[in-house]
Backbone as JSON Lines, residues from 0, in Angstrom:
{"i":0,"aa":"X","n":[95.46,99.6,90.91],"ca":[94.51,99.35,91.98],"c":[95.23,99.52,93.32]}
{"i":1,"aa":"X","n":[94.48,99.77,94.54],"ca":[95.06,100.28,95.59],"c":[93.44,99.44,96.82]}
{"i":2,"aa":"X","n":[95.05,98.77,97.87],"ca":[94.67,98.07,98.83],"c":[94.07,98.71,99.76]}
{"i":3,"aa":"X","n":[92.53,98.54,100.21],"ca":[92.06,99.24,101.39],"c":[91.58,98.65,102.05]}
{"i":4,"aa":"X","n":[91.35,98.46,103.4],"ca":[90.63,97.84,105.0],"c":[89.59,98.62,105.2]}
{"i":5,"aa":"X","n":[88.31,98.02,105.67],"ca":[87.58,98.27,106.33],"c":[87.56,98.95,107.6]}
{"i":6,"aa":"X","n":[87.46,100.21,107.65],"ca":[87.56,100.53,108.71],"c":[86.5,101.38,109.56]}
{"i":7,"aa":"X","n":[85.61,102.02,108.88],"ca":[84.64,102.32,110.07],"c":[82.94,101.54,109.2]}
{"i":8,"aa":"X","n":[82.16,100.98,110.0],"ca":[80.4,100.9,109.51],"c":[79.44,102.05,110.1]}
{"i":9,"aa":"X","n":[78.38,102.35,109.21],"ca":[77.31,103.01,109.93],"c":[76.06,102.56,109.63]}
{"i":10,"aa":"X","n":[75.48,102.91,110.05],"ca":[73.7,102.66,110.2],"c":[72.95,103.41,109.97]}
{"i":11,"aa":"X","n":[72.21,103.83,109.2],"ca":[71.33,105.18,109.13],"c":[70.16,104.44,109.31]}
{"i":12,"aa":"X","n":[69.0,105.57,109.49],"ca":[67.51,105.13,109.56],"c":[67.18,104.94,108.32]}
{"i":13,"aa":"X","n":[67.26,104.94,107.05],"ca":[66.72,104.66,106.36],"c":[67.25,103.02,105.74]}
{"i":14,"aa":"X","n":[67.66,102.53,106.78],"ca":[68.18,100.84,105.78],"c":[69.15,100.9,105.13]}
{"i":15,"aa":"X","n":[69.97,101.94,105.33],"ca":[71.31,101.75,104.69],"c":[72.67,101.81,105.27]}
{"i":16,"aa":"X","n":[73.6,100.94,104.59],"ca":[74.9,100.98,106.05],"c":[75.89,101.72,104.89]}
{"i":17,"aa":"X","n":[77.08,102.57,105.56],"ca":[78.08,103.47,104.5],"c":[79.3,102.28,105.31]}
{"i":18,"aa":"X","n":[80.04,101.78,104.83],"ca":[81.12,101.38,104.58],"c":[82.25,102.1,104.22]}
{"i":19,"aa":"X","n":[83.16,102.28,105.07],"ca":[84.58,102.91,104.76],"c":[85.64,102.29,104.99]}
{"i":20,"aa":"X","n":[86.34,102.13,103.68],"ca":[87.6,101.74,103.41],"c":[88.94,102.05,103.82]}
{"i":21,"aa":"X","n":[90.08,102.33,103.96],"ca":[91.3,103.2,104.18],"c":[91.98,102.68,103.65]}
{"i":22,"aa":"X","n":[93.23,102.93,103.23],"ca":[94.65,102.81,102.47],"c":[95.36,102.59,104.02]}
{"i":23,"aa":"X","n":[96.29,101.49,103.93],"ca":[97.2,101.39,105.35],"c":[97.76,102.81,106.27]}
{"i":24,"aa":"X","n":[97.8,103.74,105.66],"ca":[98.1,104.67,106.12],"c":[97.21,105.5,106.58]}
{"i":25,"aa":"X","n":[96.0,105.45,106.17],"ca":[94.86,106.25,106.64],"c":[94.17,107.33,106.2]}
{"i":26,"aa":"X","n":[95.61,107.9,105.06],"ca":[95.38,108.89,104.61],"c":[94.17,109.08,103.27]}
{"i":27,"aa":"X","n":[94.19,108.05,103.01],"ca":[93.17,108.15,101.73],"c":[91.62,106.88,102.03]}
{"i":28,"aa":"X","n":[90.94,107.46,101.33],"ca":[89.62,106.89,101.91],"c":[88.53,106.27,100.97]}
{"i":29,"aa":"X","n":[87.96,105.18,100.93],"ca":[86.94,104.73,100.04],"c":[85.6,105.06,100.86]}
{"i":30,"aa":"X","n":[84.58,104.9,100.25],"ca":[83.25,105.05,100.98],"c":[82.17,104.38,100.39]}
{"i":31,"aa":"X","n":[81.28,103.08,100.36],"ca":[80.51,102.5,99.79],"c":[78.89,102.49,100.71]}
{"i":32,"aa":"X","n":[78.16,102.57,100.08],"ca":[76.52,102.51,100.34],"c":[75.99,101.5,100.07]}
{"i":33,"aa":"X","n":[75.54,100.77,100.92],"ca":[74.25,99.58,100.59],"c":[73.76,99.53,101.12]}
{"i":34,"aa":"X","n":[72.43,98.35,101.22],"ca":[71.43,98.74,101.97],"c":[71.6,97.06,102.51]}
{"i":35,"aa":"X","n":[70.84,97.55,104.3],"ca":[71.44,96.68,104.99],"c":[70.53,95.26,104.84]}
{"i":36,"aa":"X","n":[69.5,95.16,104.03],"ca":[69.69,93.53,103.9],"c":[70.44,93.28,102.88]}
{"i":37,"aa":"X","n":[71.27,93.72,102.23],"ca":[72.27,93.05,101.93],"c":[73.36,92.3,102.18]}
{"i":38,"aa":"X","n":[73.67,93.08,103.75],"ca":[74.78,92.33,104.87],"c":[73.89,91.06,105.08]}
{"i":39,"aa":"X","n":[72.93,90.52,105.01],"ca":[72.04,89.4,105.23],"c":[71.76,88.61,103.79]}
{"i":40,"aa":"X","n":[71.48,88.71,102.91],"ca":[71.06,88.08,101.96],"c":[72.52,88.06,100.77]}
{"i":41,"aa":"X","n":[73.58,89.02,100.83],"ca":[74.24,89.26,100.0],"c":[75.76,87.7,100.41]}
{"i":42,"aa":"X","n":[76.78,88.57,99.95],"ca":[78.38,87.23,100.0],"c":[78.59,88.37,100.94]}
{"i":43,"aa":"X","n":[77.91,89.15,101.82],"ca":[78.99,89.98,102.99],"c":[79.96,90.57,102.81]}
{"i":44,"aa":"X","n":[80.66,91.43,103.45],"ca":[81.42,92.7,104.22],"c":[82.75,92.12,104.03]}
{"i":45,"aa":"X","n":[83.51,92.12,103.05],"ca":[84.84,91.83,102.99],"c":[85.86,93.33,104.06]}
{"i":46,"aa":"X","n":[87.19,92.23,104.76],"ca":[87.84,92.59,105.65],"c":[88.82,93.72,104.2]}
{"i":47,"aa":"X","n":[88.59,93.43,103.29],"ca":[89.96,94.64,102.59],"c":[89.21,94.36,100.94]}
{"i":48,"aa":"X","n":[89.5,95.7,99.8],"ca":[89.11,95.23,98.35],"c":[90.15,95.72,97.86]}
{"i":49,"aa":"X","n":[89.81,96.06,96.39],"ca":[91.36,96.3,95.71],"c":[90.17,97.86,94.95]}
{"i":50,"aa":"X","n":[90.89,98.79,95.13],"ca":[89.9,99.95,94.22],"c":[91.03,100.9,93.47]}
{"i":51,"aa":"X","n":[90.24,101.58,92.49],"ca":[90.86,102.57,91.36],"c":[91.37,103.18,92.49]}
{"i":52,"aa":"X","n":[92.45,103.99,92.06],"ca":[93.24,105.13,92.38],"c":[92.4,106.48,92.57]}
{"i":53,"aa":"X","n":[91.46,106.87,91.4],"ca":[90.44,107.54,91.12],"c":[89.19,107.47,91.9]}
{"i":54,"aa":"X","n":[89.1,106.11,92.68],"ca":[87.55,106.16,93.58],"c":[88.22,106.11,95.23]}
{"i":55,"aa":"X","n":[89.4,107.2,95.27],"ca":[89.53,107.16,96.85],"c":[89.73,108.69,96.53]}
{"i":56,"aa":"X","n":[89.58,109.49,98.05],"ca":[89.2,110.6,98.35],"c":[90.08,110.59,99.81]}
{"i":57,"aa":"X","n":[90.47,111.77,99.79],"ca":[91.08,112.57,101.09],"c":[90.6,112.21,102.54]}
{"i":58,"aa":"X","n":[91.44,111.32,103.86],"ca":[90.74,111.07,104.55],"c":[90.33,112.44,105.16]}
{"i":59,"aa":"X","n":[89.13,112.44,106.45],"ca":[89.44,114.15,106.99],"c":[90.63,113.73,108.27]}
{"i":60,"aa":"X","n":[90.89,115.54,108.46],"ca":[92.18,115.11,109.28],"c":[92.27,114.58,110.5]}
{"i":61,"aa":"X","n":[90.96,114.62,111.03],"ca":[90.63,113.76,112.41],"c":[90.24,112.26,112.15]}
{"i":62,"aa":"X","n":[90.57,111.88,111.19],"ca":[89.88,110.51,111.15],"c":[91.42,109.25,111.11]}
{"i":63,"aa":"X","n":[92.51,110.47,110.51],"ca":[93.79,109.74,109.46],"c":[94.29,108.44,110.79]}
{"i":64,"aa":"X","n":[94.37,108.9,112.02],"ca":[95.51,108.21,112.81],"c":[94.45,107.03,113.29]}
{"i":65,"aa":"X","n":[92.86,106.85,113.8],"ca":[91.68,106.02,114.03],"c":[92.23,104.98,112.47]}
{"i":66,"aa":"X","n":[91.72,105.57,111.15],"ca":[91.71,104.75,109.9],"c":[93.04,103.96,110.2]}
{"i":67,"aa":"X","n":[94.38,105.11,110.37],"ca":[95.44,104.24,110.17],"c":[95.3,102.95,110.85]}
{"i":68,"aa":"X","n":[95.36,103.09,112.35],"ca":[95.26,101.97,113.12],"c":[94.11,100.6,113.11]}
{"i":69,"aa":"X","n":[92.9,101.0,112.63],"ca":[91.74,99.88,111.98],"c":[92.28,99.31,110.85]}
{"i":70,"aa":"X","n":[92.98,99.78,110.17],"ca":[93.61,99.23,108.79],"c":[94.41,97.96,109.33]}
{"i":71,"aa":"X","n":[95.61,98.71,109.73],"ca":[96.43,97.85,110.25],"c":[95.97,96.46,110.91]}
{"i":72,"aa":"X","n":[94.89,96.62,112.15],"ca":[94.78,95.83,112.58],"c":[93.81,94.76,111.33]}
{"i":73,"aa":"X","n":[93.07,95.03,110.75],"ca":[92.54,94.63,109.58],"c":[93.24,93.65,108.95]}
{"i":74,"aa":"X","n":[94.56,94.38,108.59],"ca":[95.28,93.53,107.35],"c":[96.02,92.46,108.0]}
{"i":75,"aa":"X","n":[95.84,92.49,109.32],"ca":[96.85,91.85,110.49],"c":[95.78,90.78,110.59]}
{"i":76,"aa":"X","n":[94.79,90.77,110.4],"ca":[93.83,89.66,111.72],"c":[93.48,89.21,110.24]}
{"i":77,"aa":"X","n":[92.97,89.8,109.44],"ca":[92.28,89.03,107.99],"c":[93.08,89.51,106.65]}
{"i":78,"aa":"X","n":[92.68,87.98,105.77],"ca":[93.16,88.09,104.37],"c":[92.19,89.47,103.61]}
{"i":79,"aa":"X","n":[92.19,89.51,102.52],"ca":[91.89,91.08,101.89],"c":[90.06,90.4,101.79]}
{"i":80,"aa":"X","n":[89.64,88.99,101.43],"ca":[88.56,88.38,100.47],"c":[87.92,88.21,102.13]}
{"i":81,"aa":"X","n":[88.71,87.92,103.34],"ca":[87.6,87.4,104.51],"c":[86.35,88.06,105.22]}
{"i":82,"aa":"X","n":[85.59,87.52,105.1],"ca":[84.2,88.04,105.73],"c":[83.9,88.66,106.77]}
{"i":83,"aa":"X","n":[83.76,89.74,107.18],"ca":[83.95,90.23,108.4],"c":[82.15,90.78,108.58]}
């Protein structure tokens, strides 16, 4: 399993927010979908998770040095389980 931070949210019009993960380095990337009353009714937006090796993907190359630095500050300000 492999440690990732939260690092960017989005919003779409249809009620759903994409969640992206990063590896401290930036270079590798998780990406999760839910729908946003879940940030309301659900246990919330953890600051870091633990994921397969197999469910991270290539960050793109404009994103690596932004991810790196949200990570960081991530793993710096919150434990992996805290609610953000």
């Amino acid at each position: 399993m492999t440690t990732v931070w939260l690092v960017d949210r989005q919003f779409d019009s249809k009620g759903l927010v994409r969640l992206t993960y990063a590896t401290a380095d930036g270079e590798r990337m998780h990406t999760k979908e839910l729908a946003e009353q879940r940030l309301v009714t659900g246990d919330g937006i953890t600051a870091g998770r633990e994921v397969d090796e197999s469910a991270l993907g290539e960050s793109p190359a404009d994103e690596v040095e932004r991810f790196a630095s949200e990570a960081s500050k991530m793993a710096t300000e919150h434990d992996l389980d805290d609610t953000v």
